[in-house]
C-alpha positions in Angstrom: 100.8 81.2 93.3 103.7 82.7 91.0 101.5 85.6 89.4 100.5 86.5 92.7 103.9 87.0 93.5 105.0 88.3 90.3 102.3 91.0 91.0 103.2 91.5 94.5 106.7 92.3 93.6 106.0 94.3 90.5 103.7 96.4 93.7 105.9 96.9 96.0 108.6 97.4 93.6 107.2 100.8 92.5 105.8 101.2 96.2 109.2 101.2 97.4 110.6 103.6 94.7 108.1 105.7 95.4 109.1 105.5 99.1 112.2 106.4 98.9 112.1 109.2 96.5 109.7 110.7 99.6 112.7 110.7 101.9 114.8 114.0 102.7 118.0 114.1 101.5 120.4 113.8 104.8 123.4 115.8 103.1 127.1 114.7 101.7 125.5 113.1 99.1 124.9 114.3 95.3 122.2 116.3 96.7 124.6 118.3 98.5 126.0 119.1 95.0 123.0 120.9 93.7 121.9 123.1 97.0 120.6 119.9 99.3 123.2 120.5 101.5 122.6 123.9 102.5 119.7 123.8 104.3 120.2 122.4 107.9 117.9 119.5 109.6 116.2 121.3 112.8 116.1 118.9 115.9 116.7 115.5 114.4 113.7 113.9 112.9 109.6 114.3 112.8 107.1 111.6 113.6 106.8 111.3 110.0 109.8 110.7 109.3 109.9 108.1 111.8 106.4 106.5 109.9 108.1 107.1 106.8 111.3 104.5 107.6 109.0 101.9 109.4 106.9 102.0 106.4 110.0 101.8 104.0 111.6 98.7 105.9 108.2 97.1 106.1 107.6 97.4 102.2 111.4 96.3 101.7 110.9 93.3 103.9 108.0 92.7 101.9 110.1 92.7 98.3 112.3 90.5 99.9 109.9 88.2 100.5 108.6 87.9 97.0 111.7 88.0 95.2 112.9 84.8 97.1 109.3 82.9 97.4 109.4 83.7 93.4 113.3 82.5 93.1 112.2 79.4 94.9 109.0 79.1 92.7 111.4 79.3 89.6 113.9 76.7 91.0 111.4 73.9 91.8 109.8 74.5 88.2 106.4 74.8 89.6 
């Protein structure tokens, strides 16, 4: 039970990175700093976008998850 998740979270860790790198920078951040902020958003956001978050939340809910099953794991010594 604690390698699977230990592999999980060593998964979704990098899923998550990945995730996140994928998003558009939203401006008045350090991407602003190096021409990021110039360009300007049309409309508010795509459908993908939208996919994108729910997908992000859903993998982040799934870290979440595995780094407290495998706290819990650690604590009872099993």
């Amino acid at each position: 039970m604690r390698l699977t998740l230990q592999i999980i979270l060593i998964l979704s860790s990098m899923l998550l990175v990945l995730l996140v790198l994928l998003h558009r920078g939203r401006g008045g951040g350090l991407s602003s700093l190096f021409g990021g902020g110039v360009q300007s958003s049309l409309s508010g956001s795509s459908v993908v976008e939208k996919n994108l978050d729910r997908l992000t939340l859903f993998v982040g809910a799934i870290w979440l998850i595995s780094i407290v099953g495998t706290g819990l794991l650690i604590k009872v010594g099993v």
